[in-house]
C-alpha positions in Angstrom: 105.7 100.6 115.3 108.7 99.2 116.7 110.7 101.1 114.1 108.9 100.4 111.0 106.7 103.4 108.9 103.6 102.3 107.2 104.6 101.7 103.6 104.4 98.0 101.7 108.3 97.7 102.0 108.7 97.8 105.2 106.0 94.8 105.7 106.3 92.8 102.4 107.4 89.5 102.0 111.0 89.7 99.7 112.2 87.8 97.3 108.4 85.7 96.6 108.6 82.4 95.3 107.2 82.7 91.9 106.2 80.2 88.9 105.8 80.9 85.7 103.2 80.9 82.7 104.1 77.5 81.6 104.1 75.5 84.5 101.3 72.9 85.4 99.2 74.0 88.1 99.9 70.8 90.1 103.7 72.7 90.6 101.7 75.6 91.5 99.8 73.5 94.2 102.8 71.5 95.4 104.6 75.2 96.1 101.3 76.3 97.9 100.9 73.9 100.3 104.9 73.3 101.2 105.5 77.8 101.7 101.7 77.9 103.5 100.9 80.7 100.4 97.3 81.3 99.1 99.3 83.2 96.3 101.8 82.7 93.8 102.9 85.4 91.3 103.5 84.3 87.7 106.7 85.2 86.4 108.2 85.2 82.7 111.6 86.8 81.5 111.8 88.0 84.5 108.7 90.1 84.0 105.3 89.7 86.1 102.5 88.5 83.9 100.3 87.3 86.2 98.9 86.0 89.4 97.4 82.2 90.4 95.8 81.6 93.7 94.1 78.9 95.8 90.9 79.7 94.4 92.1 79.8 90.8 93.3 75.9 91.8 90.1 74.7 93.4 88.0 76.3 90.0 90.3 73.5 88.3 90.4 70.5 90.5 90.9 67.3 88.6 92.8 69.0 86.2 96.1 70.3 88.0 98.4 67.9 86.2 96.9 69.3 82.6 96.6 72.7 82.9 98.9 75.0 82.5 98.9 78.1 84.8 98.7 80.7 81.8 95.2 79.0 81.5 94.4 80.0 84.9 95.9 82.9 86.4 94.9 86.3 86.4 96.7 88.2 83.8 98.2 91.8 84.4 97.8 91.9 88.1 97.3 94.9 90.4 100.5 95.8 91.6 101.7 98.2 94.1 105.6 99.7 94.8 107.6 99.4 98.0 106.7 103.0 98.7 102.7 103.1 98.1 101.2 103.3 102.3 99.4 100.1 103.4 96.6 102.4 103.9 96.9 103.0 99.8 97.3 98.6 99.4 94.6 97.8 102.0 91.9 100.0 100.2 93.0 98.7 97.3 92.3 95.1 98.6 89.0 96.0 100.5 88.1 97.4 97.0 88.8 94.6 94.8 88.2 92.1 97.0 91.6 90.5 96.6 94.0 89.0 99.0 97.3 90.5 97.9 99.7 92.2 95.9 102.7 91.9 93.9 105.2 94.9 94.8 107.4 96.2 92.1 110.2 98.2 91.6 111.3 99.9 88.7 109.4 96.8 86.7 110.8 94.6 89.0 109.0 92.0 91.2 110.5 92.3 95.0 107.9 91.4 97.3 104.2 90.6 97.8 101.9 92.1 100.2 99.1 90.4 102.0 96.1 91.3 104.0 97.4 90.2 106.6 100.3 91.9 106.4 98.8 94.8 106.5 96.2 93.8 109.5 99.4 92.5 111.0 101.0 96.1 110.8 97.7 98.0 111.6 97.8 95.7 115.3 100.9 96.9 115.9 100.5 100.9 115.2 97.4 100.3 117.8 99.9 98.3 120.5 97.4 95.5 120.2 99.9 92.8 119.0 101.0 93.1 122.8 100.2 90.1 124.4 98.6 90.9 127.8 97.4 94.7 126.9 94.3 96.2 127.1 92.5 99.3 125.6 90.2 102.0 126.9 88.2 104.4 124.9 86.8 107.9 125.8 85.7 111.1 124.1 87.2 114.2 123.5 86.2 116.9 124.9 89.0 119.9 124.7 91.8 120.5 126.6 90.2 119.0 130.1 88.9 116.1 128.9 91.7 115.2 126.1 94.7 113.4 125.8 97.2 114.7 127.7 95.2 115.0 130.7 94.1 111.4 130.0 97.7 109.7 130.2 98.2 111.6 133.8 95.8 110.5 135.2 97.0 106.6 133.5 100.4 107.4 135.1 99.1 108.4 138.4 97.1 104.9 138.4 100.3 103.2 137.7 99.6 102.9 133.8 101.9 102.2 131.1 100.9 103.6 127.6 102.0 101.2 124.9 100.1 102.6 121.6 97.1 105.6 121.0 94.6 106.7 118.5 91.8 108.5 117.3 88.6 107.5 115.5 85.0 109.0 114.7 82.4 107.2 115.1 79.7 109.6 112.9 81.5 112.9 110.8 80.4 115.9 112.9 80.5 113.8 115.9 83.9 114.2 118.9 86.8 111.9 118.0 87.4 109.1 120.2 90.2 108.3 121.5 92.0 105.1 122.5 94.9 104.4 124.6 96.4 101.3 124.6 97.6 99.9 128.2 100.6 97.4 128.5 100.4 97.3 132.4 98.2 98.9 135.2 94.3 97.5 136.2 92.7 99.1 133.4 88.8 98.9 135.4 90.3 100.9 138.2 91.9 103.5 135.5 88.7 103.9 133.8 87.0 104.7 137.2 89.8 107.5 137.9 89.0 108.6 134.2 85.4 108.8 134.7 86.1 110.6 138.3 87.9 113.3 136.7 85.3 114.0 134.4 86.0 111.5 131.1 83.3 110.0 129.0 84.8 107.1 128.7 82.9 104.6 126.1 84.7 101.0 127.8 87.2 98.7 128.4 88.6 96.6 126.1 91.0 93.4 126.6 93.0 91.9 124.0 91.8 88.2 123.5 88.4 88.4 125.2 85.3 89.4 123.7 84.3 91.1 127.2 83.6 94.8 127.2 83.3 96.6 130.4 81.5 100.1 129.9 
């Protein structure tokens, strides 16, 4: 993943902008809209104490010039530290049903991590932020049918793999597996697949909702 392992300080954003307690929403808003945040994290004494979003603003339309953020921010946030996996912060957000997280450090807010931050960093582990790339999944099925045996036959087609993974679709069930294609005609490598004995499940292209089984 171009470099970068899959903990929150490798894909935070540094250094947030922050407000604190005391501040009017509307400076809240204003910071919003100019930075393109749905987030802000409340800060006082150099401590975190809080966190106000978008939807804490809307709740208080009207109001923004007279209310003061401590009147609408979530107190005692979730937080999470530079070294906690995104897998760790995205279940955390998929649990919540929150947006993001403030990242600390020994007490210390340095960073904020976002959904899609960590969707962002999920795409690239699967090659899929590759513009132009496309995917094909197959079972499987031992040594003869499994994933060394899959990228020869790729790189006899004239195949480039750019990323690969497994998934289950049912527990009990044969992973699946996924290669990622950055070049190559991935129709006439899932043919070749198929010839040599591959269940393969489709054909996948990035930016098109067409699927070729």
């Amino acid at each position: 993943m171009k470099g970068k392992s899959m903990i929150v300080g490798n894909r935070m954003t540094k250094e947030p902008i922050t407000v604190e307690p005391n501040d009017l929403l509307i400076r809240a808003s204003h910071k919003m809209r100019s930075g393109g945040f749905r987030r802000l994290p409340v800060v006082s004494g150099g401590k975190l104490v809080g966190i106000i979003t978008e939807h804490d603003l809307r709740e208080h339309h009207g109001h923004l010039e007279h209310t003061k953020i401590n009147g609408a921010m979530t107190e005692d946030p979730l937080t999470v530290t530079p070294a906690t996996t995104l897998e760790e912060a995205a279940q955390i957000l998929l649990e919540r049903q929150i947006g993001g997280l403030p990242v600390l450090a020994e007490g210390r807010l340095v960073g904020i991590i976002t959904a899609s931050d960590i969707l962002e960093a999920f795409l690239d582990v699967m090659g899929a932020s590759q513009g132009g790339s496309s995917r094909i999944d197959f079972v499987l099925e031992g040594e003869e049918h499994g994933f060394v045996e899959a990228t020869r036959t790729v790189a006899r087609e004239g195949g480039e793999v750019l990323g690969v993974g497994t998934y289950r679709e049912k527990l009990g069930e044969n992973p699946v597996c996924y290669l990622r294609l950055l070049t190559g005609n991935p129709e006439k490598i899932a043919k070749a697949l198929r010839t040599s004995g591959f269940n393969v499940l489709g054909v996948h292209r990035i930016g098109s909702e067409t699927e070729k089984g």
